[in-house]
N, C-alpha and C positions, 0 to 999 in steps of 0.2 A: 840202033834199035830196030828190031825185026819189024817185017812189015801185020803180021801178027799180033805184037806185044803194043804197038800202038793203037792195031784195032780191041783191045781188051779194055786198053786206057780210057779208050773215047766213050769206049760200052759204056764204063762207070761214071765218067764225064756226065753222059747221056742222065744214065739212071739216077744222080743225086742232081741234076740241072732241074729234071724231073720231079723229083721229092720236093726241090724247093718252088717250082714254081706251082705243084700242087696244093704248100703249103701254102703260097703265098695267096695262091687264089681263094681257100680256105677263110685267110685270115679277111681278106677284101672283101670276098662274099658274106664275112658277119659284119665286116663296118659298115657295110651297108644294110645288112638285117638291124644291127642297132641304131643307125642314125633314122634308118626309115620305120623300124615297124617300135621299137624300145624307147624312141626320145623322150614320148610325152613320158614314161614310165621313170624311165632315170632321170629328169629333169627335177620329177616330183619327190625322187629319193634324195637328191640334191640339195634341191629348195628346204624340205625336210631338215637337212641333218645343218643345212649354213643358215637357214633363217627360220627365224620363231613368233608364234604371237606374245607378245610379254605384256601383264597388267598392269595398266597406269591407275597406281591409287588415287583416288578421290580426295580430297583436302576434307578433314572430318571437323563438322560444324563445332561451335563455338559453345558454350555454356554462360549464362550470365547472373545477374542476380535479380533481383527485383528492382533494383535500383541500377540496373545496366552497368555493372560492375563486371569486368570478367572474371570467371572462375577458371575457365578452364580451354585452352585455345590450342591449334596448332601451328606453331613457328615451323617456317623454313628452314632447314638442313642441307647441307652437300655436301656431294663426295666429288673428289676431284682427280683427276685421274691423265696421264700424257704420253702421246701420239712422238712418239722419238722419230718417225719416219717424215715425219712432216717439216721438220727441223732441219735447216744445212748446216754442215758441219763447221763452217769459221761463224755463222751465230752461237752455236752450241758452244764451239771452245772459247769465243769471245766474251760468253755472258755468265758459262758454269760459277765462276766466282762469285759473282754480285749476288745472282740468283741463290747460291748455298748460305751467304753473306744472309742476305735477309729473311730468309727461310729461316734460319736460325732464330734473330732476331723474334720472329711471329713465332715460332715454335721450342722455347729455350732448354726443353727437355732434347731436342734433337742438334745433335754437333754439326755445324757447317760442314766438316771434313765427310761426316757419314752420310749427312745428305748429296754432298760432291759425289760420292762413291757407288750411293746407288742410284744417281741420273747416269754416272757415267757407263754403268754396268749395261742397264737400260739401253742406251744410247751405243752403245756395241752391238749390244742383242737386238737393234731395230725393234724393239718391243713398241706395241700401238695400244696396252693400256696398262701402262705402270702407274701405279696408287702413288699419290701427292697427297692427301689428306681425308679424312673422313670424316663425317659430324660436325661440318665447320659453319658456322653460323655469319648473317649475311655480311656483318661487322668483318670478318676475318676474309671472308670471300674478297671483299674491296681491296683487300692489301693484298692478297695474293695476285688478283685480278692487275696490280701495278709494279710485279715484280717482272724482273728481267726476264726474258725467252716469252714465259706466261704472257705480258701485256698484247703481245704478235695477235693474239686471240688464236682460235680454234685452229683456221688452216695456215696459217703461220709458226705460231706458237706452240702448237701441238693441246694447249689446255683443255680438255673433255670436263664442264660441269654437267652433274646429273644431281636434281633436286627432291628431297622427299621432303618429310615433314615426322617433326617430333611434338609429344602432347606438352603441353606445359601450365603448369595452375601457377599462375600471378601473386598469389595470399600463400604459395605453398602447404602449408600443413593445414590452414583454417577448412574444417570440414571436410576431412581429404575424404574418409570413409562414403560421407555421402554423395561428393561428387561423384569419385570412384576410381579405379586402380585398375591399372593394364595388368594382366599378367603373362608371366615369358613362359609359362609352361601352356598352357593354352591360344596363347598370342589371338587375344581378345578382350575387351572389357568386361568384367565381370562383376565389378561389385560398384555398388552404388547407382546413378544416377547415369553413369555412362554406360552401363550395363544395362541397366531397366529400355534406357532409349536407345539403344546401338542399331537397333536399324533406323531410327529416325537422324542419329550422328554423322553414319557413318560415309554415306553418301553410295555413289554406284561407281564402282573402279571402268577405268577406256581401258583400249586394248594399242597397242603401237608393235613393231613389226622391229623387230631386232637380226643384227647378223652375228655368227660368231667369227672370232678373229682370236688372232692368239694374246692370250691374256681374260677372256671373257665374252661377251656378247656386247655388244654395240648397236644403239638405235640408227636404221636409217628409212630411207623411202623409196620404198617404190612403187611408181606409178601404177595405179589400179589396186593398189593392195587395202585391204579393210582395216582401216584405221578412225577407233571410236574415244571422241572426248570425255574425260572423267565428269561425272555430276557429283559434286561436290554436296556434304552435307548439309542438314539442316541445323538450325541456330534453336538450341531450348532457351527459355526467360524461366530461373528457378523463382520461386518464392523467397527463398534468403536472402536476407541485409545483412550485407557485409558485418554493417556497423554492431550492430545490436549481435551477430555472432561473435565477431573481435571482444566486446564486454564478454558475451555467454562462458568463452571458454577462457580467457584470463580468471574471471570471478570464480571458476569453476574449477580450474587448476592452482590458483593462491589456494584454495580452500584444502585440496588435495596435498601439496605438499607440505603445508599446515601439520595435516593428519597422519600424511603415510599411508593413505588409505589405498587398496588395493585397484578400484576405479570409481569413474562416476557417471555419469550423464544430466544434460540439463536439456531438454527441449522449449522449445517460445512457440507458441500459435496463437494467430488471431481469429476472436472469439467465434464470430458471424459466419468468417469464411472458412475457419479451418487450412490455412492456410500457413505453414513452417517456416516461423522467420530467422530460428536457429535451432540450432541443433549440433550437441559438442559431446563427444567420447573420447574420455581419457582413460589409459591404462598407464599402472608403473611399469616401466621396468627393472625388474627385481635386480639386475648389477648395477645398474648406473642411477638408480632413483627420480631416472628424469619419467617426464609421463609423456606420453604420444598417441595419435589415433590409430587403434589394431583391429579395434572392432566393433560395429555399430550396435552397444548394448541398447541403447534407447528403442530399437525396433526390435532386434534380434535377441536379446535375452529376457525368455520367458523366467520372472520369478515369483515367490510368495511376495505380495502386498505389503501385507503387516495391516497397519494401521490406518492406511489409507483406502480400505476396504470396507471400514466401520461405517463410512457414509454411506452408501451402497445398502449393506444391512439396514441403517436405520430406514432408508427411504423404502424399500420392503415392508416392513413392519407398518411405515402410516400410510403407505398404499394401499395395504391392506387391512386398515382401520383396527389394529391391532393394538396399539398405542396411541398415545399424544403427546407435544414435547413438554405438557405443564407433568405430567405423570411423575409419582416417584417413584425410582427405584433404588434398594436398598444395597448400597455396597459394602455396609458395615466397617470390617475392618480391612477391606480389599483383600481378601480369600476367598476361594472359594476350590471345592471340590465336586467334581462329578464323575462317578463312575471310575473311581482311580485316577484321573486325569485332575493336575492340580492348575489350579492358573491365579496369577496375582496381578493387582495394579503396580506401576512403578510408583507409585508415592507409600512410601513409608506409613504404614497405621491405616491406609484406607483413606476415601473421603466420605465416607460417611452416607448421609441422604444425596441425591442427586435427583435432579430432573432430568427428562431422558434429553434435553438440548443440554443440559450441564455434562452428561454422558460423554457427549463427543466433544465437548470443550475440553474436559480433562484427562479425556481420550485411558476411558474407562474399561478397561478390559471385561471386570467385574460386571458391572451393569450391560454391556454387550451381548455377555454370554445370559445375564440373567431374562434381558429382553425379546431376546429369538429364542430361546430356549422357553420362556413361559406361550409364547404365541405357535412354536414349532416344532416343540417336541415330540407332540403324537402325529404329528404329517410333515415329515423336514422334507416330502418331495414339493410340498406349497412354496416353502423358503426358495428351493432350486429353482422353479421355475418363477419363481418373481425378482431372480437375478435374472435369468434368462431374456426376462421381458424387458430388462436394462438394454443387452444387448452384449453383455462381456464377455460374453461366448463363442460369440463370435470373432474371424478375424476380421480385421480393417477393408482387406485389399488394396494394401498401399501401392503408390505409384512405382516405388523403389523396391525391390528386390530383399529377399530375405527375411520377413517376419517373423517372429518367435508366433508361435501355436498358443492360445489362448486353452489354461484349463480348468475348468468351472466342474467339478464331479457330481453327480447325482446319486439318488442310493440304489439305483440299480450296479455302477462301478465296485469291481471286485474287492477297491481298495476301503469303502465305504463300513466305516465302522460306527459305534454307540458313540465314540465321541469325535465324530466329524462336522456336523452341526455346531456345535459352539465354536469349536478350534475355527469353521469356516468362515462365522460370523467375525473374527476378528483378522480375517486377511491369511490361514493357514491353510495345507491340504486344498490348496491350489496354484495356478501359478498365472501373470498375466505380464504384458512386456508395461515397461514405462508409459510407452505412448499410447496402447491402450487404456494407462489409469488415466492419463493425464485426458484422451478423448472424453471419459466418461464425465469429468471433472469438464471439462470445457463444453458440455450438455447441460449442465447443472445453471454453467455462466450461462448458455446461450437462452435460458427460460426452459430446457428441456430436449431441444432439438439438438441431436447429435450430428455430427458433419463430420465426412473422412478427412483425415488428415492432407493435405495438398503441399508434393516439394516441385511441381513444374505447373506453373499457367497457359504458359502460349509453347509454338513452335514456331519460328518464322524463318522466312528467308531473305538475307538481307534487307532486315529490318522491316518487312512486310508479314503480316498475322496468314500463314499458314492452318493453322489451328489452336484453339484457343481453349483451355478445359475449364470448366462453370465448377463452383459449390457441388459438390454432391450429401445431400441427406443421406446418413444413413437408419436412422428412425425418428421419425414427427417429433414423437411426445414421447419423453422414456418414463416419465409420471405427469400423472395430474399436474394443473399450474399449480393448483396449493399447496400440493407433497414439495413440488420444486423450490416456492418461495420458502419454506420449513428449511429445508434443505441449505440454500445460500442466506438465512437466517444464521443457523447453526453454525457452517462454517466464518463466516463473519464474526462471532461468538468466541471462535477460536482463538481468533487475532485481539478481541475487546478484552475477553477471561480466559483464554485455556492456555495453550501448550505453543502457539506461536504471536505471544504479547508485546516478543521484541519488533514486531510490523504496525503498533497501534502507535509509534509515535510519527508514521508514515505521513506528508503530507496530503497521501492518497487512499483511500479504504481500498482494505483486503480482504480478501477470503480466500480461506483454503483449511487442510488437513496436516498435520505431522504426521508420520511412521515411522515407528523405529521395530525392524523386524531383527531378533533373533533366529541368526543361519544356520548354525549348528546346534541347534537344541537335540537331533537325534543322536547326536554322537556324544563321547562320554572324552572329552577335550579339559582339559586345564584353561585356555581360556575362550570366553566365549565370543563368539561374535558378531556381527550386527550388520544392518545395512539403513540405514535413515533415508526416508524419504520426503517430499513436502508439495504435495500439488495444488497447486491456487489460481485465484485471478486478480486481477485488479484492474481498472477501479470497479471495487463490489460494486458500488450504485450505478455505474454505465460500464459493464465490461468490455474492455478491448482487448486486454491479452489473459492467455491461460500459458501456466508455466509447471515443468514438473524437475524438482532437482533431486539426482536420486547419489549416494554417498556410501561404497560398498567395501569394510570391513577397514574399519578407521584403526590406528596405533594407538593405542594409552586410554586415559580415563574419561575421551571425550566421544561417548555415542550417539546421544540422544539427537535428534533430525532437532530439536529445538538449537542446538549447538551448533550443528552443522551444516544442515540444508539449509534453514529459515535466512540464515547471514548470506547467503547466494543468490537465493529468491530475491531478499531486499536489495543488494548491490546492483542488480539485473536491472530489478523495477524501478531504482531510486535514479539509473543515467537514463532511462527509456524517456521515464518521465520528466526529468530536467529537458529534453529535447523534443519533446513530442506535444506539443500547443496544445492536438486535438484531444489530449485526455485531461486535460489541465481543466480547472472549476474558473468559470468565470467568475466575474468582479464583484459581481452582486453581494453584499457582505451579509442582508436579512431584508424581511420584503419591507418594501417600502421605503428601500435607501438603493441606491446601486453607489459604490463606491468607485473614486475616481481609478480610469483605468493604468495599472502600470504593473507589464506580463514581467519586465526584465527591465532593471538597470540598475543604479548606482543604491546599493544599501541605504544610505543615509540620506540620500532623495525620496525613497521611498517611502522611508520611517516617519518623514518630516510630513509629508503629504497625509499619513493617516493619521498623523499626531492632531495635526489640522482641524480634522474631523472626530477630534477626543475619542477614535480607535484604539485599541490597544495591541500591539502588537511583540510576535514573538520568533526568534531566532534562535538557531543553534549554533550560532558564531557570528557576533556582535563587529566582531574584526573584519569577516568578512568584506570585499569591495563591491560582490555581484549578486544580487538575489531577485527573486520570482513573488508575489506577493500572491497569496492563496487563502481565501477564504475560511474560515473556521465559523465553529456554531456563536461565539460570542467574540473572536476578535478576528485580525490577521497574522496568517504565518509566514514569515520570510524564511524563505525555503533557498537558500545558497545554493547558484549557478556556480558550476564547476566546468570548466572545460580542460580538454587535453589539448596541448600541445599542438601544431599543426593542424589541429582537429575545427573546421568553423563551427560552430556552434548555430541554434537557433537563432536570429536574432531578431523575431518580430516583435514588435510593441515595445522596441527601445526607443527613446526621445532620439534626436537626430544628435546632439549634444552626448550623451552617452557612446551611440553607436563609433562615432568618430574617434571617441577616444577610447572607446572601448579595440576596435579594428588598430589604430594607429601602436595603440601600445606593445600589440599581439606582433607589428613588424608590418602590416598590410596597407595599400595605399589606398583610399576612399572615397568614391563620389556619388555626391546626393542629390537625388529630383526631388522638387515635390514641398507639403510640409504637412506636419503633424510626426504619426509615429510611423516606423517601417512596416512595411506590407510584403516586401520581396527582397530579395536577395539574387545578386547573378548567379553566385555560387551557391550552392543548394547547401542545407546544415549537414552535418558530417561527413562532408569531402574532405579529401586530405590537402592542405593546401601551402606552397612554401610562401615563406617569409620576401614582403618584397612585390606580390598579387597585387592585381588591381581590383577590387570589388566594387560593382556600381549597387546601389540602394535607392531604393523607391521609397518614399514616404506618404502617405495619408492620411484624411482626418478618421 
C-alpha cells in the first residue's frame, strides 16, 4: 500500500475517531447536565409515576338500637394476594401440592389442579402480586394463614393480606329501609339512616404511600414520607327496639299475605318523647308474592287520609265553638248530595240521629260533611286555617332523609273547587304521609303538644355520649286542653261503640281512629280500591305508645281498616304489653282494698288468691299455665303471658317457686338471692337466649 493511500486511511481514521469522541463528549457533557442540574426534576418524575399517596379508609361507625342491639356494623374483609419472588424454588415445588390440596378443600368451587396451574404460572413469571382470594372473611383468613408456602408469612411465604371492611346488618332485612342502603351506582349511603348521618358514620379516610410493581401497587415506607392514620367513624344509638320491630313487622306481614295486599306500613312511637320504636315497610312482589322492604312509605309516601282525618275536622269545628259533641246531627238515611257531588255512609240505611262524638265513633261521612259544611260554608278559608294551626301543613323535618311533602290546599289553589270543603273534611283532595297522621294523633295522646318524630338519640364514641339529641316540640298546644280531652274522649268512643270495638276487649284502654280510603274513585275501574288505615294509642288513660297501621289495596272482600288494620294494632299492643310492667295497672282492684300483689305466674295460683278474697275473676283461656292479673272496674282479668321460644320474657313479680320452674322448664339453669318476688333479672326481658343459660334472679319484698 502506497505511502499516500495510508495517509488518506488515517485521514478517515482521524475524522470518525473525531466524530466519536465528539460524540462521546456530547453524550458526557449531558450526564452531567442531568445528574447535576435535572436530578431533583427527574427524581420527582420517578417518585411520581413508582410511588402514590393512596386512602386508607376509615372503619365506618356502627348503628345500634335503643337497647344496644347492633343494626348495622363493619366486619373485616381481605384480599390476599402473593410475592412468587420471595419463595425459593425446592419450597415452592416441595409444598405446590399440599398448598393446591387445601386450597381446594377452603374453596371447592376451585380445582386443586387449577389452582396448581396458576401458582405455577405465577411462579415462572416471578409475578409479586398474584390474587389468592378476595372478600375473605377472618374465619377463612385463619386457614389460609396455616396452609403450606402461606404459613412462611410475608417475607417467606410470599402471602400479601390487605384489609378493608364490608357493611353488614345482623337482623338483615328487619328495618333495612331505615337503617339504609349502599348504593353501587353512587357508591355512597343514600337512603335511610346511613345517609341522613354519613358524615357522622363515615369517619376521615389516612393516607399511606404505595409503590407500583408489576401486578398493582403495593404499600410500603419510606422514611420521612407523610403518612396519616384513618379516624374512624362515630357509633349512632337509634331509637329502635329490636324487639317490638321483630312483632311490628311479622304482625304486619301475616296480615299482608293474608290479603294480598299491595303494601303496608306500621309505625310505633313513644307518646312524650316522640321517639321511633318501629317502624316496617312492606311491599309485594308481584312474581314471587313474597313481600320485602323497597320503600319507606311510612315517611315517603304522601297520601289521602280517608278517615282518619275526620278527627282533625272535628277538633276545628269545637275550637272554634262551632259545635258540641252532645249536638245532633241528622244523617238520616246516610245520603247525601251536594252540588253534584254524592257521598254516602258505609252502613247500609244510614244511622239515623247522631251526636257529633257518635259522628266519629261510626265514622260518619254523612254527618262530617254536614258539620264543617253548616259551620264553613260561606268562609272554608276559617276551616283552612284552623287545620293549619294543627300543624299538618307542615313538614316534620325528620332526622332521616326523604319525606313525602305534606298537602293541605286552601281556596286560593287552582285546584280549589265548590266541593272541596266537604270532600276535605273527610280526609280527600289532600295528601299527608303515615307518620305525619300518626304525629298529629300522638299530640292528641300527649294533651296536645306535638313532638318530632326521633329515629337517632345519641352519637357516641366508643361508648362515650358524643352528642346526644333532646325531644323537640314542634307546637305547645295544637287545641285547647278541653277541645283535646273531647278529642281522646271521642276516639276512645271508638274502640267502646264505633268502628274499632274488636280493641274493647283489650286488657288495656285504647284510642284511636279507622280509615278506610277509596283510591281510585276518579277513575272509571271494575273494581275498586281501598287503603285502610288505623291510628291510636294506648293505654288511653296514661299514654305510652302511639301507633299507625296503614293496609294499601287489599285482594277480595276484605277492606274495611276495622278488618284489617285494627287486628295489627291489637297484636302490636297486646305482646308490648304482656312485656312492658310499666304500662300495666297496678293491683289496686277499687279504693279501699289493694289487692294482693301477683304481676305474673301460675294461673291457678292466681285464681285461688283472688277467689280468697271473693274476687271474681276472668280469662280467655282457662287452660292456660301463665297469666298477668289486671284490674277491672268490678273484678280481675287474667290476661295470658305468652312467650316465644328463646325469647326471656319479663319476669318480675313471679314468686321465686314459679320463676324456677317457670325458667327450668323453658331449658335455662336458675339461681336465686333474696326473698319475696323478683326485682331483676341478669338477663334483660327480650333477649334472645339459648337453652342451657345461666340466669341469676333477685328477689324482694
Amino acid at each position: 500500500m502506497s505511502r499516500e493511500a495510508k495517509k488518506k486511511i488515517m485521514g478517515r481514521v482521524y475524522i470518525v475517531f473525531g466524530i466519536m469522541a465528539f460524540v462521546a463528549m456530547v453524550i458526557f457533557a449531558r450526564i452531567v447536565y442531568i445528574q447535576v442540574y435535572l436530578a431533583d426534576e427527574l427524581e420527582a418524575v420517578i417518585q411520581k409515576q413508582s410511588f402514590k399517596n393512596q386512602q386508607v379508609p376509615a372503619i365506618r361507625g356502627n348503628i345500634y338500637s335503643s337497647n344496644n342491639e347492633l343494626l348495622a356494623t363493619s366486619v373485616p374483609v381481605y384480599a390476599l394476594y402473593w410475592d412468587s419472588q420471595v419463595v425459593p424454588s425446592k419450597t415452592f415445588e416441595d409444598n405446590i401440592d399440599s398448598l393446591s390440596y387445601y386450597y381446594n378443600k377452603l374453596y371447592p368451587y376451585t380445582s386443586a389442579s387449577a389452582f396448581k396451574k396458576k401458582m405455577r404460572k405465577a411462579f415462572k413469571a416471578r409475578k409479586r402480586y398474584q390474587l389468592v382470594a378476595r372478600n375473605v372473611d377472618h374465619a377463612k383468613l385463619k386457614e389460609l394463614r396455616k396452609m403450606p408456602i402461606f404459613r412462611l408469612g410475608k417475607y417467606r411465604g410470599g402471602l400479601i393480606i390487605e384489609k378493608s371492611s364490608r357493611r353488614k346488618r345482623p337482623y338483615q332485612m328487619l328495618a333495612k329501609r331505615t337503617i339504609g342502603i349502599y348504593s353501587n351506582v353512587r357508591k355512597d349511603y343514600v337512603v335511610g339512616l346511613e345517609g341522613a348521618f354519613n358524615d357522622k358514620l363515615k369517619g376521615v379516610d389516612g393516607l399511606r404511600l404505595v409503590q407500583k410493581i408489576p401486578g398493582g401497587w403495593r404499600p410500603v415506607f419510606v422514611e420521612g414520607s407523610a403518612q396519616t392514620k384513618p379516624v374512624d367513624g362515630l357509633d349512632i344509638i337509634t331509637s329502635l327496639n329490636v324487639n317490638i320491630q321483630d312483632v311490628a313487622e311479622n304482625s304486619l306481614k301475616r296480615q299482608l299475605e293474608k290479603h294480598r295486599a299491595d303494601w303496608g306500613c306500621v309505625v310505633l312511637m313513644e307518646v312524650k318523647t316522640g321517639q321511633v320504636k318501629a317502624i316496617a315497610n312492606l311491599k309485594r312482589d308481584t312474581l314471587t308474592g313474597n313481600y320485602y322492604e323497597s320503600y319507606n312509605y311510612a315517611i315517603g309516601r304522601s297520601v289521602e287520609p280517608g278517615s282518619t282525618f275526620k278527627l282533625a275536622s272535628l277538633i276545628v269545628a269545637l275550637e272554634d265553638k262551632k259545635v258540641s259533641l252532645s249536638d245532633i246531627i241528622k244523617t238520616v238515611d246516610g245520603e247525601f248530595r251536594y252540588k253534584g257531588s254524592r257521598m254516602s255512609d258505609s252502613h247500609k240505611g244510614g244511622f239515623g240521629d247522631l251526636t257529633v262524638e257518635q259522628v266519629l265513633e261510626k265514622s260518619s261521612n254523612v254527618g262530617v260533611f254536614k258539620i264543617i259544611l253548616k259551620a264553613y260554608e260561606k268562609n272554608p278559608q276559617k276551616f283552612i286555617d284552623g287545620v293549619y294551626k294543627l300543624g299538618l301543613h307542615r313538614s316534620l323535618g325528620l332526622q332521616i332523609k326523604g319525606e313525602g311533602r305534606p298537602y293541605i290546599k286552601n281556596t286560593e289553589d287552582d285546584t280549589w273547587s265548590g266541593i272541596s270543603l266537604p270532600w276535605m273534611s273527610i280526609g280527600y283532595e289532600m295528601s299527608l304521609t303515615p307518620l305525619q297522621i300518626l304525629t298529629f294523633y300522638n299530640a292528641v295522646a300527649n294533651g296536645g303538644k306535638m313532638v318530632k318524630p326521633m329515629f337517632v338519640n345519641e352519637v357516641s364514641r366508643t361508648g362515650v355520649t358524643v352528642e346526644k339529641y333532646q325531644t323537640q316540640v314542634i307546637n305547645s298546644q295544637i287545641a285547647s286542653a278541653e277541645v283535646i280531652k273531647m278529642a281522646q274522649q271521642m276516639l276512645e268512643g271508638v274502640v267502646q261503640e264505633g268502628t274499632a270495638t274488636a280493641l274493647r276487649s283489650s286488657p288495656y284502654t285504647v284510642a284511636g281512629k279507622t280509615g278506610t280510603a277509596q283510591t281510585n274513585y276518579s277513575q272509571r275501574q271494575h273494581r275498586r280500591k281501598y287503603r285502610a288505615s288505623f291510628a291510636g294509642y294506648f293505654p288511653a288513660d296514661n299514654p305510652k305508645y302511639s301507633i299507625i297501621v296503614v293496609i294499601d289495596n287489599p285482594k277480595g272482600y276484605v277492606y274495611y281498616a276495622s278488618q284489617l288494620t285494627v287486628p295489627v294494632f291489637k297484636d302490636i299492643a297486646d305482646k308490648i304489653y304482656a312485656h312492658a310492667l310499666d304500662i300495666q295497672p297496678d293491683d289496686s282492684i277499687h279504693s279501699g282494698f289493694s289487692a294482693p300483689e301477683s304481676l305474673f305466674g301460675a294461673q291457678d295460683d292466681i285464681r285461688s288468691i283472688y277467689t280468697h278474697f271473693d274476687l271474681q275473676t276472668s280469662t280467655p283461656d282457662p287452660s292456660a299455665t301463665w297469666a298477668a292479673a289486671v284490674k277491672k272496674q268490678d273484678n280481675v282479668a287474667l290476661y295470658i303471658r305468652n312467650y316465644q321460644e328463646g325469647i326471656l320474657p319479663n319476669l318480675k313479680g313471679m314468686t321465686a317457686r314459679d320463676v324456677v320452674f317457670f325458667l327450668e322448664e323453658l331449658g335455662y339453669h336458675v339461681k336465686i338471692s333474696g326473698m319475696g318476688k323478683v326485682r331483676s333479672q341478669s338477663i334483660p326481658s327480650g333477649a334472645r337466649v339459648q337453652k342451657g343459660a345461666n340466669i341469676e334472679i333477685k328477689l324482694g319484698l
